[in-house]
N, C-alpha and C positions, 0 to 999 in steps of 0.2 A: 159463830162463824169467824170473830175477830179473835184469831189463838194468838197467844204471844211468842214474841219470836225476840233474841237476843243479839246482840251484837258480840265480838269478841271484849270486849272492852264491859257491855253490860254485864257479862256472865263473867267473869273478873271480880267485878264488884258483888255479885252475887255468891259465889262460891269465894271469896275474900283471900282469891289467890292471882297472883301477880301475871300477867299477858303472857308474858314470857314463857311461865311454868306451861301454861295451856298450850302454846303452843308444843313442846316437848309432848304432852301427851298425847295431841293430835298427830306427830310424826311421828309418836313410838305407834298409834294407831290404837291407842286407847277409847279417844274420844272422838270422833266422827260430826264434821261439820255436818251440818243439813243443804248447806248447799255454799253461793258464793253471789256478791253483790256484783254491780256494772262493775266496781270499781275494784275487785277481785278478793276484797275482806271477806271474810267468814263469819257463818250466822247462825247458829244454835236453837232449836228448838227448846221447848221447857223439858222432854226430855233425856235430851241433852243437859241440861243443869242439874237435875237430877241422877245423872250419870256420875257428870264430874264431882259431885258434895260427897258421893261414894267412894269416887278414886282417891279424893280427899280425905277421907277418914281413913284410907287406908295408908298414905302418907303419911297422917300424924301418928299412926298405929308404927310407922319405922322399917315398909314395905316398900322398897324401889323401885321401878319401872319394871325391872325385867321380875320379877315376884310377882307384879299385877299383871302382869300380860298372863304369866303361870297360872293365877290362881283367875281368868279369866277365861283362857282355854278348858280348864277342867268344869268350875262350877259356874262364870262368870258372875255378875256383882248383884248383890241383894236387890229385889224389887226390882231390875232396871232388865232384865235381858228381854222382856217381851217387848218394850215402850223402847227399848232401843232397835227395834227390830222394825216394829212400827213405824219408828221416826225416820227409815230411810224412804219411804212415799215421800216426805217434804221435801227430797230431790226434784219433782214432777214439777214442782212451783216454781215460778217466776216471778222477776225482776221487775220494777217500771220501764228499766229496760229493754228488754227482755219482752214483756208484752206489745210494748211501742212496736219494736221491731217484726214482732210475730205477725202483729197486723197493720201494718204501714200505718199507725199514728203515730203522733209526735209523743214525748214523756208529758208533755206540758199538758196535751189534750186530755189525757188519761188521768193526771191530777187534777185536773180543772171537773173531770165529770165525776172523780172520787170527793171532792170538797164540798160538790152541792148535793152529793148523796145519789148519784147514777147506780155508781160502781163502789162495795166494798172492801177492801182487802181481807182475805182470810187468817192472814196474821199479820201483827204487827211488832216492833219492838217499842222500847221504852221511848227509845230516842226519834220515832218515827218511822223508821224503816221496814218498808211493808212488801208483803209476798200475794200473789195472786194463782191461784189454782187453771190449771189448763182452761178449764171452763170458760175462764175469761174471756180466750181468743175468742170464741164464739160468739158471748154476748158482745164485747165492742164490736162485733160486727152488726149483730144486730141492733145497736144503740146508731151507728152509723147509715144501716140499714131508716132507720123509724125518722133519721134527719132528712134524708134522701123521701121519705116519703111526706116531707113538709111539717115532720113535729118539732115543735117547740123544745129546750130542753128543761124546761117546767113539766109539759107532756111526756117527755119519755122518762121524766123524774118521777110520774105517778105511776107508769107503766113500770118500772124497776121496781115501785113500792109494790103492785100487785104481782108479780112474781114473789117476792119475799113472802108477802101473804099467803099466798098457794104452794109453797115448797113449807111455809109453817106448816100449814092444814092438811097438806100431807105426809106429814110425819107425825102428827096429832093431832086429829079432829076436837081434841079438849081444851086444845092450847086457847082459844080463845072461846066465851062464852056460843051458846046457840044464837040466838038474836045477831051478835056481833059476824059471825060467820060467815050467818046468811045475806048480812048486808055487803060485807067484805065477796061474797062470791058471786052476786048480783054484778055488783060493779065491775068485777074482771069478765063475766060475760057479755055488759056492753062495749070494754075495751075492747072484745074480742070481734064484737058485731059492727066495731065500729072501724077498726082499722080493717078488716075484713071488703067493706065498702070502699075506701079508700084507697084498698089494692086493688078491688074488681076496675073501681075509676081507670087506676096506674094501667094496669093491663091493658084494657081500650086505649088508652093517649097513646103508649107503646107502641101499638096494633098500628095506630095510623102512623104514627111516627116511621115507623119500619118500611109500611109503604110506600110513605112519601121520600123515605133517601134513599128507599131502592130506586126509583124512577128517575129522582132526581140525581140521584149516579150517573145512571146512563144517562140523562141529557146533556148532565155537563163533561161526559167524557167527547160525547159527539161534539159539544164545540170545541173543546177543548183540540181535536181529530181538525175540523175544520178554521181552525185557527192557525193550528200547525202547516198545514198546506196554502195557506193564503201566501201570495208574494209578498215581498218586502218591500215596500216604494223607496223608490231612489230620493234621494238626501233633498229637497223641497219639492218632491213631485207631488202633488194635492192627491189626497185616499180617493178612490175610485167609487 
């Protein structure tokens, strides 16, 4: 799940060609960022690196810009035209940013629940900079959600672990022994029965709750009504 992701500066190092040069191939439109940080820098997928070590060969080969763009149009570059086709999904992904914002938390909150293993990024770069899949907005809602219903963030720490579990197991029932499986899917069925209760609880308190500020709306609009109609005593005349 944790793909790697480059910075302009990592894939530099990587392809052992200088910022600069990258950048000319990204304007002549060779190489295609995957997307762009808060801070407006540019961020490479791995096939993206894979991309540019071809546009590279064809440089030291004594091919120009406008020859690659040519011989891009017609046959485009060995190995890469599928995985660069590919790679333009990782526009869909998002920033801590970018997530923050999506779903009214702070960056801070979203690192703090990625650190203790909540939430984890689907790609990361060398230097730590990490991208989050749409999907995100969702669960931070529901990690937000499970606090709201009075869990611990040790609780929704196991609860993220049995999601992982069950998106394992189903994508391979082999991935983890039989024995191991069936304890692993035990345990997500009491999580299930158990916050299940918790909500039925929620829903009751709700229930009355709703009642009791509908009434009590209207009673304190009525004083509120007969407040506003009341005289105003003159300057030491004692309340009636």
């Amino acid at each position: 799940m944790d793909q790697p992701l480059f910075t302009l500066e990592e894939l530099s190092v990587k392809v052992r060609v200088h910022g600069s040069e990258i950048a000319e191939w990204t304007k002549a439109k060779l190489l295609r960022p995957a997307g762009f940080t808060d801070e407006n820098a540019a961020f490479f997928t791995a096939a993206g690196v894979d991309r540019a070590l071809h546009i590279q060969k064809l440089r030291d080969l004594g091919y120009g810009l406008e020859d690659i763009q040519k011989i891009m149009k017609k046959v485009g570059l060995p190995k890469t035209a599928e995985a660069f086709k590919k790679d333009k999904s990782a526009g869909k992904f998002l920033t801590v940013g970018q997530l923050a914002e999506r779903t009214g938390l702070s960056p801070r909150t979203i690192k703090h629940w990625e650190d203790i293993g909540i939430i984890e990024p689907e790609m990361r770069s060398e230097g730590g900079f990490r991208l989050y899949g749409d999907i995100y907005i969702y669960l931070c809602q529901l990690v937000r959600d499970l606090q709201l219903f009075g869990y611990s963030l040790e609780e929704i720490k196991a609860v993220s672990g049995y999601f992982r579990d069950f998106l394992a197991l189903q994508r391979d029932m082999n991935a983890e022994p039989r024995d191991e499986a069936a304890r692993k899917l035990e345990a997500m069925l009491g999580a299930v029965e158990e916050l299940t209760a918790k909500m039925n609880l929620l829903k009751s308190g709700i229930a009355r709750w709703e009642d009791l500020l509908k009434k009590k709306k209207k009673e304190i609009a009525t004083l509120r009504t007969k407040n506003e109609k009341r005289t105003t005593p003159a300057k030491g005349q004692a309340h009636a």
